[in-house]
C-alpha positions, 0 to 999 in steps of 0.5 A: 325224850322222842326226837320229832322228824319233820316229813316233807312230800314235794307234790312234784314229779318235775326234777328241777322243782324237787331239787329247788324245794329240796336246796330251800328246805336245806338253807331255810329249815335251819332247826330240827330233822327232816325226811323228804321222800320224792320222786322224778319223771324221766330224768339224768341228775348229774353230779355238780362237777360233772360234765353234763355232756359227757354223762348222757348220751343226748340223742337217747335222752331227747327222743325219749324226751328226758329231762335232764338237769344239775344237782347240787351235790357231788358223785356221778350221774343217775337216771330216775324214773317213777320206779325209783324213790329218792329220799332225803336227809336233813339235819344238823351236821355236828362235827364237820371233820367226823362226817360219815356216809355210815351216819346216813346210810346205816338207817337205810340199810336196816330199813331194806333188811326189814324187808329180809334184803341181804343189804350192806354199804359199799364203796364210797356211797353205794349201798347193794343187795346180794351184789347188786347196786340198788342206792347211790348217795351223796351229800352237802354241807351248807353251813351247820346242815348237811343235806344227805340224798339217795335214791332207791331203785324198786322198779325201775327200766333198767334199759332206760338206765342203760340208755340215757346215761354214757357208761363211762370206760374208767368205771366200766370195761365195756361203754356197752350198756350191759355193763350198766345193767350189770351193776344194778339191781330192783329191790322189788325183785329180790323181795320174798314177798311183793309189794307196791311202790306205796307200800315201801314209800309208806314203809320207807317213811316210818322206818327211816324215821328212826323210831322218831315222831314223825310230823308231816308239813308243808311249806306255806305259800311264800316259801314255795313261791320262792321254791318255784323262783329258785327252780326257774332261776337256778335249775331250769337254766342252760347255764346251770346243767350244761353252761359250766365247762370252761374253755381249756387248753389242758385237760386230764383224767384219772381214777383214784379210790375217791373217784374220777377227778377230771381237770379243765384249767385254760392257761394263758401267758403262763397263769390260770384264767379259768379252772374246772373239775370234773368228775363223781367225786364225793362234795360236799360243798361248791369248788367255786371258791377255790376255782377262784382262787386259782384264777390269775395263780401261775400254772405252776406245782409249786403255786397251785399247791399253796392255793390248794393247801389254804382250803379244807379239801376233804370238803370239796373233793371227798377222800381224793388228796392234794397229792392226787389233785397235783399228780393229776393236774401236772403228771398227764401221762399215767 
C-alpha cells in the first residue's frame, strides 16, 4: 500500500513563526509522515544550547538588520536567507536507541544526486558536494515523533554567512570569515544544468517524498492561532534567544568527536546552583531536565556522575559521553 506524505508550506518568511508552526506541527500531528519545505528572510538560527552571543557577530547582524532567534534542536548556528530552502521531517520515531541521521539524510543525498550532484553524508550531520558543506542537520524527539530539519543552500550570499555568524577557533583555524566561506558551497553552482529556486523547491517536494503520495494541507484557523501564540510567547522573546545563560563561576570548553560541549555551572557553598551547556552537539531532546537535576548536587565527580548516569544521555548529548562530560566539567586544563 502507497504511504500518504502529508505536505505542509508555512506561508511565512518570518524565522520565529516557521520555528513555532514547525514545533505545533511536531507536537499536535501526532499521526502520519510530514514534509514542510520553508524558507526565512536574513536570519542566525542558534542550536538550542548554544550561547546566542557568542555565535554572532551583533554589530554585522544589526545593521544588516538580521533576525535572529532559537531553535529547538541541537547542532550549531546557520544563517538562512531566501537563497537557502529549509525542509523538514516529521514521523514516527520507531525505536528510540536505533535513530540514525542516515535514516533522514539518505533521501536528501539521493534527491541531490538526481540532479547529477557528487553528494554524500559527512561528519555527524553534514551532507556535501564535491567537499563542500551545502546541508546541515539536526533533529528532535518529542515523545514518539521526531522532528529531522535542514537546510539546503542553493544560492545563498556566502558573504552575508561569513559575516553574521562568529567563526568559532575550535572548528576553524582562522576566526576570518574565509575560513566560513571555505567550507560551503551553493548547489546551484555545481549544477550541469541551471535551474530556479522553484524549480528545485518543486523538485525537492516530489523527490523527497519517497515515491509516497503527496497530500498537500494547511492548518485550520485555530491551529495557526495557536502557531502565532507559540511564536510571540516562546520565539520572539528575549528570554528564549539570548536570556539562557546562567551566571557562572566555572566555565570550560572543549571539542570532541560529538561536538563542542561547553559547560557554565555556578557553584555556591560547594554545590550546583544553576547549570548550562553550551555547544553544536547533536540533541535530541531539551537538557532542562537534567540541568535540574544538577541543581543543589555537590560540585563534586563522584555526585555528578551519579546524576548523569540516572538520564539517557545519548538524548541529550548525541554521541559525547559521560566520560567526555566529566573530563570537561572537572579536567579544565587540557
Amino acid at each position: 500500500m502507497e504511504k500518504t506524505v502529508h505536505y505542509l508550506e508555512t506561508g511565512s518568511k518570518d524565522p520565529r513563526y516557521n520555528l513555532a508552526f514547525e514545533e505545533f506541527v511536531l507536537t499536535h500531528r501526532t499521526e502520519g509522515e510530514y514534509l514542510m519545505l520553508w524558507q526565512n528572510e536574513n536570519t542566525v538560527v542558534v542550536g538550542q544550547n548554544q550561547n546566542t552571543e557568542e555565535e554572532i557577530d551583533r554589530a554585522f547582524v544589526e545593521a544588516h538588520g538580521i533576525t535572529v532567534v532559537r531553535r529547538t534542536t541541537g547542532g550549531g548556528a546557520v544563517y538562512h536567507d531566501l537563497g537557502n530552502l529549509n525542509y523538514s521531517f516529521i514521523t514516527d520515531s520507531g525505536d528510540a536507541e536505533q535513530i540514525t541521521m542516515t535514516r533522514f539524510t539518505q533521501p536528501v543525498v539521493v534527491a541531490l544526486q538526481g540532479l547529477g550532484l557528487q553528494a554524500e553524508a559527512a561528519g555527524r550531520n553534514d551532507i556535501l558536494v564535491e567537499g563542500k558543506k551545502v546541508s546541515g542537520t539536526a533533529q528532535r524527539l518529542v515523545g514518539s515523533r521526531i522532528l529531522y530539519h535542514g537546510t539546503m543552500l542553493f544560492d545563498s550570499d556566502p558573504s552575508m554567512v561569513a559575516g553574521a555568524l562568529r567563526a568559532d577557533p575550535a572548528k576553524f583555524q582562522s576566526k576570518s570569515s574565509k575560513s566560513v566561506r571555505s567550507r560551503i558551497g551553493n548547489i546551484r553552482s555545481f549544477l550541469r544544468q541551471d535551474m530556479t529556486l522553484p524549480a528545485f523547491w518543486d523538485y525537492l517536494k516530489q523527490t523527497l517524498a519517497q515515491g509516497g503520495e503527496l497530500q498537500e494541507e494547511h492548518l485550520t484557523p485555530e491551529e495557526l492561532k495557536e502557531v502565532r501564540r507559540l511564536r510571540d510567547e516562546k520565539y520572539a522573546t528575549w528570554e528564549w534567544t539570548y536570556g539562557r545563560s546562567p551566571k557562572y563561576t566555572m566555565t570550560n570548553r572543549r571539542k570532541w568527536d560529538g561536538g563542542i560541549l561547553e559547560p557554565r555551572i555556578a557553584v555556591e557553598e560547594g554545590h550546583i546552583i544553576q547549570a548550562a551547556f553550551f555547544g553544536d552537539f547533536l540533541s535530541l531532546t531539551s537538557l532542562e531536565p537534567l540541568t535540574e537535576a544538577l541543581k543543589g548536587c555537590p560540585f563534586r565527580q563522584e555526585e555528578v556522575e551519579q546524576v548523569l548516569s540516572r538520564f539517557p544521555l545519548e538524548q541529550y548529548f548525541g554521541s559525547i559521553t559521560r566520560e567526555e562530560i566529566l573530563e570537561t566539567i572537572f579536567h579544565v586544563s587540557e
